[in-house]
Residue frames as a rotation matrix with the C-alpha (Angstrom) as fourth column:
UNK 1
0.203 -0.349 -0.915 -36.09
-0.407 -0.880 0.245 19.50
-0.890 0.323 -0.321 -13.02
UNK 2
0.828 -0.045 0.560 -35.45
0.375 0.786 -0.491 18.94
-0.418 0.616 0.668 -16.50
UNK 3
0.144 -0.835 0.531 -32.70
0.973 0.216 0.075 18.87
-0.178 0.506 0.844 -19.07
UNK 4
0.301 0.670 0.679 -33.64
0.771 -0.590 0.241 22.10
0.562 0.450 -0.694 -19.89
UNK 5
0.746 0.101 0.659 -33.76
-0.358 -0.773 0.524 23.99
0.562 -0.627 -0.540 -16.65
UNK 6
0.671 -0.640 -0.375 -30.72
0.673 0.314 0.669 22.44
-0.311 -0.701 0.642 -15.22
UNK 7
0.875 -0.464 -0.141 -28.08
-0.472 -0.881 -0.028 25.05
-0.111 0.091 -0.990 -14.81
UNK 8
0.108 -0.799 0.592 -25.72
-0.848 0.237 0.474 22.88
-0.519 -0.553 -0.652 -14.62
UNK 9
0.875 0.483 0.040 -25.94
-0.420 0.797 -0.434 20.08
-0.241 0.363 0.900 -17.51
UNK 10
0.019 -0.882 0.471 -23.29
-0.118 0.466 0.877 17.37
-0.993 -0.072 -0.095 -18.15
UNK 11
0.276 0.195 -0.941 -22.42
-0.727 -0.597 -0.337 17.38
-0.628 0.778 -0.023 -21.35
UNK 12
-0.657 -0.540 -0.527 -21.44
-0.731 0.626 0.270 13.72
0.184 0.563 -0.806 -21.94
UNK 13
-0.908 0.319 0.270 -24.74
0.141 0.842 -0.520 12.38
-0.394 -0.434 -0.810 -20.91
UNK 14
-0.450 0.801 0.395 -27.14
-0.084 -0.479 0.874 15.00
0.889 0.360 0.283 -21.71
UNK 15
0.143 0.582 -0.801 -28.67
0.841 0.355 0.408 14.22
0.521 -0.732 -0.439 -17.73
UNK 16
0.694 -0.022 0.720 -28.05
-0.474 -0.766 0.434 17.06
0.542 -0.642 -0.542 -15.88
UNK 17
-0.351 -0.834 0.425 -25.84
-0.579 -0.163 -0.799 17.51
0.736 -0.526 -0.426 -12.80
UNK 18
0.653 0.630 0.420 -27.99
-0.749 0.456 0.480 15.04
0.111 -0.628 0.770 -10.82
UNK 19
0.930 -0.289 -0.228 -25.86
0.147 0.859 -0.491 12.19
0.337 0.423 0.841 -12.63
UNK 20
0.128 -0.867 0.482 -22.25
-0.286 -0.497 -0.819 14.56
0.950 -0.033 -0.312 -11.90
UNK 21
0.008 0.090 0.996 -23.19
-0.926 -0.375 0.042 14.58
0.377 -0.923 0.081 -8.26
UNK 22
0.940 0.161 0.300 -23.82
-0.164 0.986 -0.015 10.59
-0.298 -0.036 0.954 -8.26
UNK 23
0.674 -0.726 -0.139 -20.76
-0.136 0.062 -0.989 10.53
0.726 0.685 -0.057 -10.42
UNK 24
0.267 -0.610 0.746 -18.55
-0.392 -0.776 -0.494 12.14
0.880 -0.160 -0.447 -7.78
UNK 25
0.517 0.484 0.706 -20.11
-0.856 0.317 0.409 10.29
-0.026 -0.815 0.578 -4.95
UNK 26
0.838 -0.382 0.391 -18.62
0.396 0.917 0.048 6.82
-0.377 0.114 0.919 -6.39
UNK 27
0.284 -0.956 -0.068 -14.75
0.200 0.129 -0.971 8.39
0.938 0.262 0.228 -7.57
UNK 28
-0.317 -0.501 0.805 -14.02
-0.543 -0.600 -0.588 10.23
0.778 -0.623 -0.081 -4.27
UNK 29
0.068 -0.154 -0.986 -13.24
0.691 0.720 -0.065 7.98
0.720 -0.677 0.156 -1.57
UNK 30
0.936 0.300 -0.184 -14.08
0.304 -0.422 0.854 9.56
0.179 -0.855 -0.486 1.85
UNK 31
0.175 -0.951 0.253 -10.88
-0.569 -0.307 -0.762 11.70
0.803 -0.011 -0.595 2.94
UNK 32
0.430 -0.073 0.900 -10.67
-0.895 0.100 0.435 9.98
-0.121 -0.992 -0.022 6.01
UNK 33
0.831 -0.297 0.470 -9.98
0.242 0.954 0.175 6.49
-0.501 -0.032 0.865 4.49
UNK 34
0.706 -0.705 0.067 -7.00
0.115 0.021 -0.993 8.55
0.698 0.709 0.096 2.77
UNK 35
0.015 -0.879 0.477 -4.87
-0.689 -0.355 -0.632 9.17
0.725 -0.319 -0.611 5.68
UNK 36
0.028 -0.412 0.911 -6.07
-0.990 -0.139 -0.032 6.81
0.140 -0.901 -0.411 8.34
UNK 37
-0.543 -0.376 -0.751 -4.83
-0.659 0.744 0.104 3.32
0.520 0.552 -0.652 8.44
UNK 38
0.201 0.979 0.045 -7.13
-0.748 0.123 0.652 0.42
0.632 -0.165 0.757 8.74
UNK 39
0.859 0.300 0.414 -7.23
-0.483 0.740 0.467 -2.73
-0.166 -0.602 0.781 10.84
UNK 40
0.345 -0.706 0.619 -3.96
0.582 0.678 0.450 -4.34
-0.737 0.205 0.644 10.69
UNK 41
0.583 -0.481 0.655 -2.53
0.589 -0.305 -0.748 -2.16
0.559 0.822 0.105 7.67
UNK 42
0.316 -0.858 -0.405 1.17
0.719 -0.062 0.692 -0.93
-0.618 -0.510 0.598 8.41
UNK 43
0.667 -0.052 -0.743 2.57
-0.285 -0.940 -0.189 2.44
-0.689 0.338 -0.642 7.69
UNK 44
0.218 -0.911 -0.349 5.71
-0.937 -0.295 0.184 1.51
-0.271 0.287 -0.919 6.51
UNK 45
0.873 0.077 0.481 6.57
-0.060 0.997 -0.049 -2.40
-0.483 0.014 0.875 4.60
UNK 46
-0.041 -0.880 -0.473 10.07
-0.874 -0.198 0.444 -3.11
-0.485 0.431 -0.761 3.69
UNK 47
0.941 0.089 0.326 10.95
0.115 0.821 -0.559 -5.69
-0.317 0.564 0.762 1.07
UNK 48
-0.100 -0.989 -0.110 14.66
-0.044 -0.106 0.993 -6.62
-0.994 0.104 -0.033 0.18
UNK 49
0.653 -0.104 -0.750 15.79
-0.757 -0.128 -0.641 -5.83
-0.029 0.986 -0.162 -3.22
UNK 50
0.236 -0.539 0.809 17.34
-0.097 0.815 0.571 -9.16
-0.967 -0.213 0.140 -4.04
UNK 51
0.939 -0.060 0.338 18.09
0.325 -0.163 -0.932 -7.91
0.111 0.985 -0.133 -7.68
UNK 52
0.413 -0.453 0.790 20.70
-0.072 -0.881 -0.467 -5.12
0.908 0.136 -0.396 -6.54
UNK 53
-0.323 -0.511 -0.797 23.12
0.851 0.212 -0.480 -5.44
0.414 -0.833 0.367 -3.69
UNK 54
-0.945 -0.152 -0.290 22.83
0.277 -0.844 -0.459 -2.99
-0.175 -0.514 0.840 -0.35
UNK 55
-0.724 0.685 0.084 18.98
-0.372 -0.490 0.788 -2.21
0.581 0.539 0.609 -2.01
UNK 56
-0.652 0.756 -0.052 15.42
0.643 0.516 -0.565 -2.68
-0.401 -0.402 -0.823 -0.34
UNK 57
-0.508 0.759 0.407 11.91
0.185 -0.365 0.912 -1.26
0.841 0.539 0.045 -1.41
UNK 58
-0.756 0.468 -0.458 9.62
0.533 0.035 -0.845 0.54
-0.380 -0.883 -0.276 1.41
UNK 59
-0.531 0.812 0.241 6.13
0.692 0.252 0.676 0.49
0.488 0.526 -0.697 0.83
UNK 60
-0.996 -0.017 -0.093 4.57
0.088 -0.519 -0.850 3.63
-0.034 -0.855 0.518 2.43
UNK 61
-0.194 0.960 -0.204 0.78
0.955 0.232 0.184 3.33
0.224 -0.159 -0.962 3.08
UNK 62
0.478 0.876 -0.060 -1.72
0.878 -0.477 0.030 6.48
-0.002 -0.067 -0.998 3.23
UNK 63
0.346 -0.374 -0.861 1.00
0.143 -0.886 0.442 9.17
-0.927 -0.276 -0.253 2.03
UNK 64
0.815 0.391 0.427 1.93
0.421 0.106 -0.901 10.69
-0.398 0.914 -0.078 -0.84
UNK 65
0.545 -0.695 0.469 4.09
0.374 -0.299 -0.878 13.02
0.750 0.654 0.097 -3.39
UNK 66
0.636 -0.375 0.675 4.96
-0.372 -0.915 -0.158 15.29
0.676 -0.150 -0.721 -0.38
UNK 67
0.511 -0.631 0.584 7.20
-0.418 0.412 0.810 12.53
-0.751 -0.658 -0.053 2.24
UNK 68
0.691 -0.579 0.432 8.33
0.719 0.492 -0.490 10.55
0.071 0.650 0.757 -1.19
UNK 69
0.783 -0.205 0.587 9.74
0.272 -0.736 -0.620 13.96
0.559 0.646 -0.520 -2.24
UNK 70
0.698 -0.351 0.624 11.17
-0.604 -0.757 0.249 14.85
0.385 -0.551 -0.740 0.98
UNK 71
0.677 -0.471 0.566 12.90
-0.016 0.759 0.651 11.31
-0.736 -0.450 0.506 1.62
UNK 72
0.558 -0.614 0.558 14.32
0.808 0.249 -0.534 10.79
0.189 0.749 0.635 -1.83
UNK 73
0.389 -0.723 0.571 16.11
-0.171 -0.665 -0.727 14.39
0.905 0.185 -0.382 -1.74
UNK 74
0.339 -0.744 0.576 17.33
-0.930 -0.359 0.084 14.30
0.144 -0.564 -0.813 1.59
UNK 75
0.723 -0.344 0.599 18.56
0.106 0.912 0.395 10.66
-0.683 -0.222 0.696 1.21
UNK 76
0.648 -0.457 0.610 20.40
0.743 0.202 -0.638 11.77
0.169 0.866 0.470 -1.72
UNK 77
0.576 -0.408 0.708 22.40
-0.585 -0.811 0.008 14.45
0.571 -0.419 -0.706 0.54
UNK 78
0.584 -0.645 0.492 24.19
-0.223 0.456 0.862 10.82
-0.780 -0.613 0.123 2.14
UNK 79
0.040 -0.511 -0.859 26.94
-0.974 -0.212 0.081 9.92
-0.223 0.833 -0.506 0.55
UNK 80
-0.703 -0.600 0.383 26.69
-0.572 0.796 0.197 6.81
-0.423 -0.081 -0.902 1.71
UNK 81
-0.012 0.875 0.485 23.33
0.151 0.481 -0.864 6.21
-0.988 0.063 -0.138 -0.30
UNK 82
-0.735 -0.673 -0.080 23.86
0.154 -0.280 0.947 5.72
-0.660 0.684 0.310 -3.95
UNK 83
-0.808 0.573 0.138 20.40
-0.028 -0.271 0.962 5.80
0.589 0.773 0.235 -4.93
UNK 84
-0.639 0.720 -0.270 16.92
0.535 0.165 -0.828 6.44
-0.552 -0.674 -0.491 -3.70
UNK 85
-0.804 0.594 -0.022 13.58
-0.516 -0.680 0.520 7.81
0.294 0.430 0.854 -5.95
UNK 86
-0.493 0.846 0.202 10.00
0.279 0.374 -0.884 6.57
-0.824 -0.379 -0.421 -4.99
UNK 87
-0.896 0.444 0.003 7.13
-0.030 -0.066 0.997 5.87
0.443 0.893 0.072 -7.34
UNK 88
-0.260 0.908 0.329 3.26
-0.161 0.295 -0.942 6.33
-0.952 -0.298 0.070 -6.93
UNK 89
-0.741 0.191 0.644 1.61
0.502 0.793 0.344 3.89
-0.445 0.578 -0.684 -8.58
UNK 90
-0.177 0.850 0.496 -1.94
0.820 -0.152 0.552 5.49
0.544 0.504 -0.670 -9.15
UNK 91
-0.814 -0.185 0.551 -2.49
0.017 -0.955 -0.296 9.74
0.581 -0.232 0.780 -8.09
UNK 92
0.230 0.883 0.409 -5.86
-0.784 -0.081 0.615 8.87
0.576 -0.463 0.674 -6.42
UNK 93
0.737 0.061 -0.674 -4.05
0.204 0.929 0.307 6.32
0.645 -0.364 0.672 -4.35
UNK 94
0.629 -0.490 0.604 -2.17
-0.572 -0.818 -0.068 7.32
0.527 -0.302 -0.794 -1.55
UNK 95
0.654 -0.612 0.445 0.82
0.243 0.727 0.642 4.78
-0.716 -0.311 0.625 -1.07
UNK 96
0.772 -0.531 -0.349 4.00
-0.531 -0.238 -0.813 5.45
0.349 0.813 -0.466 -2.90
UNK 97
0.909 -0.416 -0.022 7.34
0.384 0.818 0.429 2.92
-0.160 -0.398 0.903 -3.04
UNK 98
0.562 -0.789 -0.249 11.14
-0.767 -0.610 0.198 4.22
-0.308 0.080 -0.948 -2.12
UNK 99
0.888 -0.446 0.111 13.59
0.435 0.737 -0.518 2.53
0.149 0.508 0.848 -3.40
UNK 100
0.439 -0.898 0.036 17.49
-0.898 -0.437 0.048 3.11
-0.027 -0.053 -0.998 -1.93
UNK 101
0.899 -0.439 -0.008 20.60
0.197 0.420 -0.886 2.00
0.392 0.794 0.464 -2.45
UNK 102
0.918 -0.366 0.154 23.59
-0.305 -0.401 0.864 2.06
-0.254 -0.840 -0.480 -0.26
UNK 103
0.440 -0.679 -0.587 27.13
-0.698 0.153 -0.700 1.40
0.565 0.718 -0.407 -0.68
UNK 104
0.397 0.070 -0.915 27.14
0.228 0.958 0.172 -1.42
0.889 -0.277 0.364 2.15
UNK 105
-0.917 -0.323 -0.234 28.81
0.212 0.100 -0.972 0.74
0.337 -0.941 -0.023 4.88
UNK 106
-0.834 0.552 -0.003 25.12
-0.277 -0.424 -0.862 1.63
-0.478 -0.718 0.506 6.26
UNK 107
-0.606 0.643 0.468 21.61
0.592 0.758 -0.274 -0.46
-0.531 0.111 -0.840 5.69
UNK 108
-0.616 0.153 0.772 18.98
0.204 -0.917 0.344 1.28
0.761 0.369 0.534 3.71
UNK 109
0.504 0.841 -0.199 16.47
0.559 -0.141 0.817 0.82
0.659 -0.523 -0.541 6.58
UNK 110
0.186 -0.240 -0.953 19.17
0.802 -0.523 0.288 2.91
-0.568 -0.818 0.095 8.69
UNK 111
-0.954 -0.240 -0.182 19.80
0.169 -0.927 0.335 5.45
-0.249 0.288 0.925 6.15
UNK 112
0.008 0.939 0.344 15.78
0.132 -0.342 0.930 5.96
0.991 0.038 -0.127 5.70
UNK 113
0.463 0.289 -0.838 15.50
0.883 -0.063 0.466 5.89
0.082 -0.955 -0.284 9.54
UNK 114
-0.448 -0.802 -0.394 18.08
0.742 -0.580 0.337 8.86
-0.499 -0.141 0.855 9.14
UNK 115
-0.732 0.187 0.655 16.71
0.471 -0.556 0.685 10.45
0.492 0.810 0.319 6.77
UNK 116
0.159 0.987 0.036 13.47
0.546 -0.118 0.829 10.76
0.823 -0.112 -0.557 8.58
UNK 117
0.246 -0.101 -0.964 14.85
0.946 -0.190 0.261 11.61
-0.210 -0.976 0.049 12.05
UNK 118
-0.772 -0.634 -0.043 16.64
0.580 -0.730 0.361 14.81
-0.260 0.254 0.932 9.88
UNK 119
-0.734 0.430 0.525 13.68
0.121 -0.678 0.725 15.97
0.668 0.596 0.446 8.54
UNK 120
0.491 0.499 -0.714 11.53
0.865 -0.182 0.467 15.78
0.103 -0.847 -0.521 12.03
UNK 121
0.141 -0.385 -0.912 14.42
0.738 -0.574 0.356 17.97
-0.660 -0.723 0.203 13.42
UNK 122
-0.586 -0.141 0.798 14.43
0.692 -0.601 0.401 20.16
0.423 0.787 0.450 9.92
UNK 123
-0.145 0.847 0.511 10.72
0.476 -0.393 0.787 20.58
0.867 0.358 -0.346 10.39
UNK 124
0.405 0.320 -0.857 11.42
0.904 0.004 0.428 21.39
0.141 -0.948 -0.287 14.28
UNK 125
-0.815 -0.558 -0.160 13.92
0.510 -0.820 0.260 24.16
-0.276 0.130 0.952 13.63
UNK 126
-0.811 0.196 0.551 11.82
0.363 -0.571 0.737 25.23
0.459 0.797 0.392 11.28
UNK 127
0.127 0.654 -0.746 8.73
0.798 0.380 0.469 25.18
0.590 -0.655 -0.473 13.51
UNK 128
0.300 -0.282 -0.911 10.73
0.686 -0.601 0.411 27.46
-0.664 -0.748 0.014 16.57
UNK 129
-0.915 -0.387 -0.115 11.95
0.341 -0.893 0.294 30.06
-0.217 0.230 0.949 13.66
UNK 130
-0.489 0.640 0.593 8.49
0.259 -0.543 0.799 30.30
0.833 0.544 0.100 12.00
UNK 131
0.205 0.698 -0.686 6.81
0.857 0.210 0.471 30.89
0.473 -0.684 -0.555 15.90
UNK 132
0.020 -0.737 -0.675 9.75
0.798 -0.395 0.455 33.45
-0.602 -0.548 0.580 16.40
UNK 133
-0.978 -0.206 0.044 9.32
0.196 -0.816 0.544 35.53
-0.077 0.540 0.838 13.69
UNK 134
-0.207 0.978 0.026 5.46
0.643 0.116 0.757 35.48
0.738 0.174 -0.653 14.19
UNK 135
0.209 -0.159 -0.965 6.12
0.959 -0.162 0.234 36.79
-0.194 -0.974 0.119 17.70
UNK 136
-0.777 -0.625 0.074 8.62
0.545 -0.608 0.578 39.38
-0.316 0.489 0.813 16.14
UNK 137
-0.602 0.523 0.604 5.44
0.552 -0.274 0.787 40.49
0.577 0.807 -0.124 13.62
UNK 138
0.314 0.800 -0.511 2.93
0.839 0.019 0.544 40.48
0.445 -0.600 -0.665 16.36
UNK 139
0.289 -0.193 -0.938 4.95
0.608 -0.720 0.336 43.07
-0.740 -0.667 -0.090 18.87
UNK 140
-0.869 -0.490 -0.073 6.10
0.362 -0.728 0.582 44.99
-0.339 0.479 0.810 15.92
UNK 141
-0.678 0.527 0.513 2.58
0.241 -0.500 0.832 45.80
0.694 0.688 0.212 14.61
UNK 142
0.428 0.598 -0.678 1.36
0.866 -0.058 0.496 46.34
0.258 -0.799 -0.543 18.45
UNK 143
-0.461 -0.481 -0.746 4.46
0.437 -0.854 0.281 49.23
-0.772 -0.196 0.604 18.89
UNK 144
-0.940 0.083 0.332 3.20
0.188 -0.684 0.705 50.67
0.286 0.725 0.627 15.18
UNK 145
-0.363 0.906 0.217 -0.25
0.638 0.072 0.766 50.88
0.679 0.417 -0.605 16.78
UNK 146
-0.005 0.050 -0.999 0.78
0.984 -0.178 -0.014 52.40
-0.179 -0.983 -0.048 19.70
């Protein structure tokens, strides 16, 4: 096909979509190597903060904006955690680092272990209402059909 008849031309090469498709092939990493962890690679790596009392860094491995998001806010609902925000390094990398802060009556690796157990049992509540009001939908639009 040429330059011409491509329907599709790239417009920073002048090559057609032949080059786009090659292009694409080498940024986008296979979804699969984004979530599942390889040979020896650990979900979770702590590192003491040895800057900052009470402080540690935890390296999470094949996750992203949405557990950072959900750790940092509901760690910041203890009181006994005085800080806690997570960074991702690079948006096409999926690993992002937390970073808490306690006031010494409780570790951060036990207030993250908290943190997490709460949001399991959030997402479980949640879970049994959203099944319960599905239910609820379901027999109500079986009586309106009757």
């Amino acid at each position: 096909m040429s330059i011409l008849n491509d329907p599709f031309p790239n417009p920073r090469t002048n090559l057609g979509s032949s080059n786009v498709r090659r292009s694409r092939e080498i940024d986008d990493p296979n979804r699969h190597e984004l979530i599942l962890l390889g040979d020896g690679e650990k979900k979770v790596t702590m590192t003491i903060e040895t800057r900052v009392p009470n402080a540690a860094v935890f390296t999470f491995n094949k996750e992203d904006h949405t557990l950072g998001e959900l750790l940092r806010s509901r760690l910041h609902k203890d009181k006994r955690v005085t800080f806690s925000g997570y960074k991702v390094e690079h948006p096409l990398i999926p690993k992002f680092d937390l970073r808490v802060q306690t006031d010494g009556e409780i570790t951060p690796k036990d207030a993250v272990l908290k943190a997490c157990r709460d949001i399991v049992q959030d997402l479980a509540i949640l879970s049994q209402e959203f099944t319960k009001e599905w239910e609820l939908k379901k027999i109500a639009r079986n009586d309106a059909d009757a």
